[in-house]
mmCIF file as gemmi writes it, N, C-alpha and C atoms, coordinates in Angstrom:
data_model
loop_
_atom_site.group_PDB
_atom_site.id
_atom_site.type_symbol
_atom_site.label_atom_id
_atom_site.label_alt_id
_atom_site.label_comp_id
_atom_site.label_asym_id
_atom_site.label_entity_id
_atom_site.label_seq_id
_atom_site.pdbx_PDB_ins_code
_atom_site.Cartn_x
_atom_site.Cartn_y
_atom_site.Cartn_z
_atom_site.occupancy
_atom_site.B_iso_or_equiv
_atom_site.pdbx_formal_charge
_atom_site.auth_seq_id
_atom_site.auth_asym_id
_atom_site.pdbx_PDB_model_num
ATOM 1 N N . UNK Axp A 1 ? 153.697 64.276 91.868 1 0 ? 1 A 1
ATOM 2 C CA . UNK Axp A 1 ? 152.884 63.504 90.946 1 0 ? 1 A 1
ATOM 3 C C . UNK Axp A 1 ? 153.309 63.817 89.525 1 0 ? 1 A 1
ATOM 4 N N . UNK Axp A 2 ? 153.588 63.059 88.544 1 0 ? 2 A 1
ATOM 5 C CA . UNK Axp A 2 ? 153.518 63.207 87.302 1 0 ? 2 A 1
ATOM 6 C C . UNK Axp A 2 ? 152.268 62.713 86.686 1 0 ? 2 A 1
ATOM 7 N N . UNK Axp A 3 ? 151.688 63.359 86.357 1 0 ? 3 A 1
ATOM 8 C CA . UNK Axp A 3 ? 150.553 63.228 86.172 1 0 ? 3 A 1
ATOM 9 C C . UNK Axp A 3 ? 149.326 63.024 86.541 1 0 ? 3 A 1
ATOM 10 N N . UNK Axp A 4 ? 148.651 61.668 86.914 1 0 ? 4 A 1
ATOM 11 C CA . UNK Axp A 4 ? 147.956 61.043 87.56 1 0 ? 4 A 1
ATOM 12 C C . UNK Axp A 4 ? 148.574 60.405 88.566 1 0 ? 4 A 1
ATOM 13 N N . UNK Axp A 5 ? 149.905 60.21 88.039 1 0 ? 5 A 1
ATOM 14 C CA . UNK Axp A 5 ? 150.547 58.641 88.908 1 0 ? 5 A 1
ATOM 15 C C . UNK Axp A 5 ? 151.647 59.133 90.28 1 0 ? 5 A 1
ATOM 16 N N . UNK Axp A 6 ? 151.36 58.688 91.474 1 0 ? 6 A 1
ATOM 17 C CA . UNK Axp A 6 ? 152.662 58.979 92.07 1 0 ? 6 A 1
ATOM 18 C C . UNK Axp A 6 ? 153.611 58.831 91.817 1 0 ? 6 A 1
ATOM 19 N N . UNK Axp A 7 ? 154.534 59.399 92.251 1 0 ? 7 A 1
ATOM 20 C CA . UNK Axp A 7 ? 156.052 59.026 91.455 1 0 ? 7 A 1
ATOM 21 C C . UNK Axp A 7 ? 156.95 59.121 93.372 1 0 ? 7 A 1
ATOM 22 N N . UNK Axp A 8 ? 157.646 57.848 93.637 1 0 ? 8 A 1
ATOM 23 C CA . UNK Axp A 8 ? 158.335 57.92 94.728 1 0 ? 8 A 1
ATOM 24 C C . UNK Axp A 8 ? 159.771 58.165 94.272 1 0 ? 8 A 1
ATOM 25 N N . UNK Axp A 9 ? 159.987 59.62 94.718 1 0 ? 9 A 1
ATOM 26 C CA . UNK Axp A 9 ? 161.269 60.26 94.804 1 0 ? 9 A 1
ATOM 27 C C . UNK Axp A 9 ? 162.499 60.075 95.963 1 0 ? 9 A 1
ATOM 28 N N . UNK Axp A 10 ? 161.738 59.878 97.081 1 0 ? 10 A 1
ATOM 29 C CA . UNK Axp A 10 ? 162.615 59.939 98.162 1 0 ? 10 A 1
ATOM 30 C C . UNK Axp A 10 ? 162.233 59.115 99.263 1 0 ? 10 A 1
ATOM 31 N N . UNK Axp A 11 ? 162.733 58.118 99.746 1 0 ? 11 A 1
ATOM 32 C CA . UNK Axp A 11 ? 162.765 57.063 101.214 1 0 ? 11 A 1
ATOM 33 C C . UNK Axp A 11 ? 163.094 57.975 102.664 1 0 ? 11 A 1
ATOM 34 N N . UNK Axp A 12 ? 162.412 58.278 103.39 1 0 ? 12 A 1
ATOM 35 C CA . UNK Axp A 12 ? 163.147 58.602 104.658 1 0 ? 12 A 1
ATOM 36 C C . UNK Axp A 12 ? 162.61 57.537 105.663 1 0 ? 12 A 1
ATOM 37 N N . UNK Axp A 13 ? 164.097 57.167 106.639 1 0 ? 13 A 1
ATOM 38 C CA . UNK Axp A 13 ? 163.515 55.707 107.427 1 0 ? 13 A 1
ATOM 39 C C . UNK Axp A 13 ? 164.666 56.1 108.777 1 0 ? 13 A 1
ATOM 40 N N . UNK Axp A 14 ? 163.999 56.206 109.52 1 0 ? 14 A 1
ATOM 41 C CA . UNK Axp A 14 ? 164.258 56.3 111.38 1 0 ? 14 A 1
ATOM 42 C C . UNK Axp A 14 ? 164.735 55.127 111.611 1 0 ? 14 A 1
ATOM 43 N N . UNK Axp A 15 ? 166.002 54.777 112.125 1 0 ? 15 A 1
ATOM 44 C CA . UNK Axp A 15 ? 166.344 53.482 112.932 1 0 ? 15 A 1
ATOM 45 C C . UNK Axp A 15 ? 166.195 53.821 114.209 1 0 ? 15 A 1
ATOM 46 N N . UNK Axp A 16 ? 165.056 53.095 114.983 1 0 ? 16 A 1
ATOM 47 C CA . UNK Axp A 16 ? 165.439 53.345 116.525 1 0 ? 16 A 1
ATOM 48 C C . UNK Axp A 16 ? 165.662 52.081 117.282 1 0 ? 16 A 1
ATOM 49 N N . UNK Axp A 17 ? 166.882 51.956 117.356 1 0 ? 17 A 1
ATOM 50 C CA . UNK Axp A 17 ? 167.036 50.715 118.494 1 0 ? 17 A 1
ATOM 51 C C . UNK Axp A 17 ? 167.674 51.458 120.416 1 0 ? 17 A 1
ATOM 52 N N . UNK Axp A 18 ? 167.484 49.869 120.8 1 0 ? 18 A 1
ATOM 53 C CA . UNK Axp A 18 ? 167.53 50.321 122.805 1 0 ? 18 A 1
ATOM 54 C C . UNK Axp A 18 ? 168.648 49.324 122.877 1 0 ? 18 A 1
ATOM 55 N N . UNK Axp A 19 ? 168.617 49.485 123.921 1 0 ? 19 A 1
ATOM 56 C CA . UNK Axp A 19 ? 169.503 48.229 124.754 1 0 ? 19 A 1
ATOM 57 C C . UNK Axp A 19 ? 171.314 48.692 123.99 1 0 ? 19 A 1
ATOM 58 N N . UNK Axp A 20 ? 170.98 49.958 123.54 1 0 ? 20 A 1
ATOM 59 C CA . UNK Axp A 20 ? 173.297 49.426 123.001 1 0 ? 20 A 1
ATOM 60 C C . UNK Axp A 20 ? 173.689 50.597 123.994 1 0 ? 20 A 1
ATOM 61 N N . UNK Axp A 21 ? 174.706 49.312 124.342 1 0 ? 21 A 1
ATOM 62 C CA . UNK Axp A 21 ? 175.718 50.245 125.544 1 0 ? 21 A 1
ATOM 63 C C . UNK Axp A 21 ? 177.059 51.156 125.04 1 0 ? 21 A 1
ATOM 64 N N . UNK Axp A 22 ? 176.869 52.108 125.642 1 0 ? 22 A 1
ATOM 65 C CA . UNK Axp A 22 ? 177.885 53.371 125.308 1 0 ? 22 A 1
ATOM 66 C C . UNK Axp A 22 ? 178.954 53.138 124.639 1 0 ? 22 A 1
ATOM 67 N N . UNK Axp A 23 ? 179.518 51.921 125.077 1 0 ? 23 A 1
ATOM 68 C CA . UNK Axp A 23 ? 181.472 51.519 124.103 1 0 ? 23 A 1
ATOM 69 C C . UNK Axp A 23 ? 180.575 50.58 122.736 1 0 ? 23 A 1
ATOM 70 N N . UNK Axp A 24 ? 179.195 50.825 122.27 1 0 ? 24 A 1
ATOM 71 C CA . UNK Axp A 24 ? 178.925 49.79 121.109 1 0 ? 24 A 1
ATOM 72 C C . UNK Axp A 24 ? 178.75 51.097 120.313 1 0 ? 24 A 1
ATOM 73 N N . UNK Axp A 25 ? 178.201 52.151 120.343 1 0 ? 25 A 1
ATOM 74 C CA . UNK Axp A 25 ? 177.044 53.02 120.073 1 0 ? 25 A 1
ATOM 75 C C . UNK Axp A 25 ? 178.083 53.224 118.549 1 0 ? 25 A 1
ATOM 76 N N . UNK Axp A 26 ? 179.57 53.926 119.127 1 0 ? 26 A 1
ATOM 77 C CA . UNK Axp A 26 ? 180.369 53.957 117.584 1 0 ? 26 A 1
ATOM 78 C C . UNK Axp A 26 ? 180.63 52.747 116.913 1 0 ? 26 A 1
ATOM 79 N N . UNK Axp A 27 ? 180.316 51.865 116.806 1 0 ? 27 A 1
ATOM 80 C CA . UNK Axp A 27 ? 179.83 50.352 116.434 1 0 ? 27 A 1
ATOM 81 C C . UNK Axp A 27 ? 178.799 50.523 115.394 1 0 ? 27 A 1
ATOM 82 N N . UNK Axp A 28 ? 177.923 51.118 116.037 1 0 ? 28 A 1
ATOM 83 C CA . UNK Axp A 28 ? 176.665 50.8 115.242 1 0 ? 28 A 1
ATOM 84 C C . UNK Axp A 28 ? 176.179 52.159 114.368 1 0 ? 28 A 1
ATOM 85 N N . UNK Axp A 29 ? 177.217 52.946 114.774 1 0 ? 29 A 1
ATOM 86 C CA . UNK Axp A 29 ? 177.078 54.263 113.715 1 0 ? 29 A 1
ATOM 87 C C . UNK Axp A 29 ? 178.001 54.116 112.786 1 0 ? 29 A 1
ATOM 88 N N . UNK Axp A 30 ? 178.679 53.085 112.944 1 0 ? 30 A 1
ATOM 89 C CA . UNK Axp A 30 ? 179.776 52.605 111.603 1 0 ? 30 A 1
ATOM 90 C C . UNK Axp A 30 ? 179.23 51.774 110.658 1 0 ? 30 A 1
ATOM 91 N N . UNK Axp A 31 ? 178.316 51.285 111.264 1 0 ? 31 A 1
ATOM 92 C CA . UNK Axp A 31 ? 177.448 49.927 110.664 1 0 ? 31 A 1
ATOM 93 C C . UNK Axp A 31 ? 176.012 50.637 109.611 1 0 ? 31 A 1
ATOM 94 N N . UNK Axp A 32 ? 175.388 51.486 110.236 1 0 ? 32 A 1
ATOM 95 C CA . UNK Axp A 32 ? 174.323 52.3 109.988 1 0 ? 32 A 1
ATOM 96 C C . UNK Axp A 32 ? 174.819 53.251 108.392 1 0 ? 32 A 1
ATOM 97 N N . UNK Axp A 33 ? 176.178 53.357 108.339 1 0 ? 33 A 1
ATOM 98 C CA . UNK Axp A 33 ? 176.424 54.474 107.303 1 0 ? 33 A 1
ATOM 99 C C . UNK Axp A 33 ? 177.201 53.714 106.378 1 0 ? 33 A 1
ATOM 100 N N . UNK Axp A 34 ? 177.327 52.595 106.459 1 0 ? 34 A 1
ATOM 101 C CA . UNK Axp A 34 ? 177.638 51.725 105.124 1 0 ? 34 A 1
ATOM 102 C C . UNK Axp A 34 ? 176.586 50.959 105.115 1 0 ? 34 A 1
ATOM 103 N N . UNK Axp A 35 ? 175.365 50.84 105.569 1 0 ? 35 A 1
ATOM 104 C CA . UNK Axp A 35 ? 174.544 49.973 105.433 1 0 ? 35 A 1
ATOM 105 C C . UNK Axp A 35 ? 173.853 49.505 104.008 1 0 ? 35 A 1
ATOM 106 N N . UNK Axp A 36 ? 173.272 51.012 103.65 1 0 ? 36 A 1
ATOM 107 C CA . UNK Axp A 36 ? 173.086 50.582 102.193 1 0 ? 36 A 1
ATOM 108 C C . UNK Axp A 36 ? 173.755 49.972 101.546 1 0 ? 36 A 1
ATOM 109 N N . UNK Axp A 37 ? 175.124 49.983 101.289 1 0 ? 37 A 1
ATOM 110 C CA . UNK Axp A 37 ? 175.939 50.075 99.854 1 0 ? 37 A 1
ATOM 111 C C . UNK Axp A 37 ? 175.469 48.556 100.095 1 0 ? 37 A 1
ATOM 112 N N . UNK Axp A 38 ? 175.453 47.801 101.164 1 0 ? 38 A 1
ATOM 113 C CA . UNK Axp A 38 ? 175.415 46.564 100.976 1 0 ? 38 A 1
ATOM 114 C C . UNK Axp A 38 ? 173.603 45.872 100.997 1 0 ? 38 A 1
ATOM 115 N N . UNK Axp A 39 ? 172.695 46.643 100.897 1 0 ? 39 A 1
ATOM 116 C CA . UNK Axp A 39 ? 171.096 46.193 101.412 1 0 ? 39 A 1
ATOM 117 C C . UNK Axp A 39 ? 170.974 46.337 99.535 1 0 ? 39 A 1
ATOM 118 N N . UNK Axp A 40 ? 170.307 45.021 99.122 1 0 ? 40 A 1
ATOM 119 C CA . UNK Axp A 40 ? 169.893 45.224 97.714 1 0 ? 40 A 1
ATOM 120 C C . UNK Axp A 40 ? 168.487 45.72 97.527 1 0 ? 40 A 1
ATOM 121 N N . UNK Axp A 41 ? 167.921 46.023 98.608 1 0 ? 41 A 1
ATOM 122 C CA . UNK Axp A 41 ? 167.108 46.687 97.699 1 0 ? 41 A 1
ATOM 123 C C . UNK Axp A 41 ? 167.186 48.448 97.905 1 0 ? 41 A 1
ATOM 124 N N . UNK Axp A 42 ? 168.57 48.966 98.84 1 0 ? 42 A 1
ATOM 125 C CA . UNK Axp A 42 ? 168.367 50.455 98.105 1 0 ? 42 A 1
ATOM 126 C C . UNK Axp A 42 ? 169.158 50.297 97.45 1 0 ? 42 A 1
ATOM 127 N N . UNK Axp A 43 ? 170.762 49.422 96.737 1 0 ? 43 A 1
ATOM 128 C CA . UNK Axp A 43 ? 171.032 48.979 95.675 1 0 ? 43 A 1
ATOM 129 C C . UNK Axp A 43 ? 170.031 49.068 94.506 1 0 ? 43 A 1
ATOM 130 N N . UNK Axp A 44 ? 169.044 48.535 93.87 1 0 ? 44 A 1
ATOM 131 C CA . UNK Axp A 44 ? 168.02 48.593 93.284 1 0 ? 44 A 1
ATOM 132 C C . UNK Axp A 44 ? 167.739 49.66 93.209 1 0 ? 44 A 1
ATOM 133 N N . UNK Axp A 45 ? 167.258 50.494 93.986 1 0 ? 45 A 1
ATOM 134 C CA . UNK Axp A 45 ? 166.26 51.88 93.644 1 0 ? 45 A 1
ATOM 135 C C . UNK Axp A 45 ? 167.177 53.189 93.516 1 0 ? 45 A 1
ATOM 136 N N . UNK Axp A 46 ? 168.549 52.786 94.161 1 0 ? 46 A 1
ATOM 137 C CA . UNK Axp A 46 ? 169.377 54.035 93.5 1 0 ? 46 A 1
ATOM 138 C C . UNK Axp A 46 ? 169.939 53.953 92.567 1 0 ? 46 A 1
ATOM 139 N N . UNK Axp A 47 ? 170.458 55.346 92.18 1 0 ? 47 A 1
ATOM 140 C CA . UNK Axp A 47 ? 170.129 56.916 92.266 1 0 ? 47 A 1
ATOM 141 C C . UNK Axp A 47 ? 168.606 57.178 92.24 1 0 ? 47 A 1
ATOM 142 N N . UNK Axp A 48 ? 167.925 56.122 91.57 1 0 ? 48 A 1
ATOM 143 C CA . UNK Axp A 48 ? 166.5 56.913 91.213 1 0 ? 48 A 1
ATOM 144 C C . UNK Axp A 48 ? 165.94 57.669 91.926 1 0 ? 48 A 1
ATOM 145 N N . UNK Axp A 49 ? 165.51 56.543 93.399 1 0 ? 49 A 1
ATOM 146 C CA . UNK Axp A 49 ? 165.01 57.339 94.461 1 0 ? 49 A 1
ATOM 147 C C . UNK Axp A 49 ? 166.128 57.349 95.686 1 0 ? 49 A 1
ATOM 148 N N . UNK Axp A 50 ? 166.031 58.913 96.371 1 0 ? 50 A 1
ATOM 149 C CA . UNK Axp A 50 ? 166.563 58.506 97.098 1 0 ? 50 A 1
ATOM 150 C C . UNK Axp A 50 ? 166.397 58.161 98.813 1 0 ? 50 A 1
ATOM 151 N N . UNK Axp A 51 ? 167.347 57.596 98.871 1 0 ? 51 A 1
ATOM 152 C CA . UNK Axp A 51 ? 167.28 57.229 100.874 1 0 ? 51 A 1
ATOM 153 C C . UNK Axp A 51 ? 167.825 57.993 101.803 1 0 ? 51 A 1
ATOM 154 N N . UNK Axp A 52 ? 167.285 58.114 102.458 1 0 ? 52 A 1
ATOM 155 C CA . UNK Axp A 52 ? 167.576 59.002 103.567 1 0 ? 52 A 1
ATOM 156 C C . UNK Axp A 52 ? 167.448 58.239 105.736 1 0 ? 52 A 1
ATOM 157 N N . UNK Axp A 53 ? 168.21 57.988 105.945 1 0 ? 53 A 1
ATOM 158 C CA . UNK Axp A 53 ? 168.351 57.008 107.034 1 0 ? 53 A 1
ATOM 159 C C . UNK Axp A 53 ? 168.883 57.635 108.247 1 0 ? 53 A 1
ATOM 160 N N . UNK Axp A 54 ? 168.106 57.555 109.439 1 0 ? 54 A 1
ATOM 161 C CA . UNK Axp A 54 ? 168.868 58.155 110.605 1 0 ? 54 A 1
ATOM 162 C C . UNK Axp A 54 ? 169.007 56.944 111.837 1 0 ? 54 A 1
ATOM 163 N N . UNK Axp A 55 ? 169.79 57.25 112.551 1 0 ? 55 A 1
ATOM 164 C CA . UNK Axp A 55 ? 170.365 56.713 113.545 1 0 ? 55 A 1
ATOM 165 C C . UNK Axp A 55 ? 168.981 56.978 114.933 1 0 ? 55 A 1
ATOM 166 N N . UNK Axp A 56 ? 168.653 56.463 115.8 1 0 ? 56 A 1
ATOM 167 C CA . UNK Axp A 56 ? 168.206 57.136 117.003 1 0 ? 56 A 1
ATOM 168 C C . UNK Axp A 56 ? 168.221 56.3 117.963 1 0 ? 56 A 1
ATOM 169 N N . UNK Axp A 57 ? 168.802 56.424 119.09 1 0 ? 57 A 1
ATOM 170 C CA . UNK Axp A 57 ? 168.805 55.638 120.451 1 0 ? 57 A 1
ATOM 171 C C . UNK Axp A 57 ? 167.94 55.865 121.353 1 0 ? 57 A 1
ATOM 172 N N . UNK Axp A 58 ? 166.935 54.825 121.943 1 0 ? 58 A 1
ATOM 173 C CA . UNK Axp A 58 ? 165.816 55.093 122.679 1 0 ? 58 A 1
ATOM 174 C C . UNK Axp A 58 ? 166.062 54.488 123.647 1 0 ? 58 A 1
């Protein structure tokens, strides 16, 4: 808090998708770690705040 006001410092966000088959999985962990550079809105909020993004297969 700075002051009164929240102040959002940091994004953390879980991807969990199903259904990807074993020869996709390095597919979509290639996809997952350039994702930002191209999503405008953590474009927008960085450096300020930052993101933090994980992978998880269910």
């Amino acid at each position: 808090m700075d002051g009164r006001v929240l102040i959002v410092r940091k994004i953390s966000l879980t991807y969990r998708i199903s259904g990807v088959p074993a020869d996709k999985k390095e597919a979509a962990e290639r996809v997952h770690a350039m994702h930002a550079d191209w999503c405008p809105v953590a474009r927008s909020i960085s450096p300020q705040i930052e993101i933090e993004t994980k992978l998880e297969y269910v």
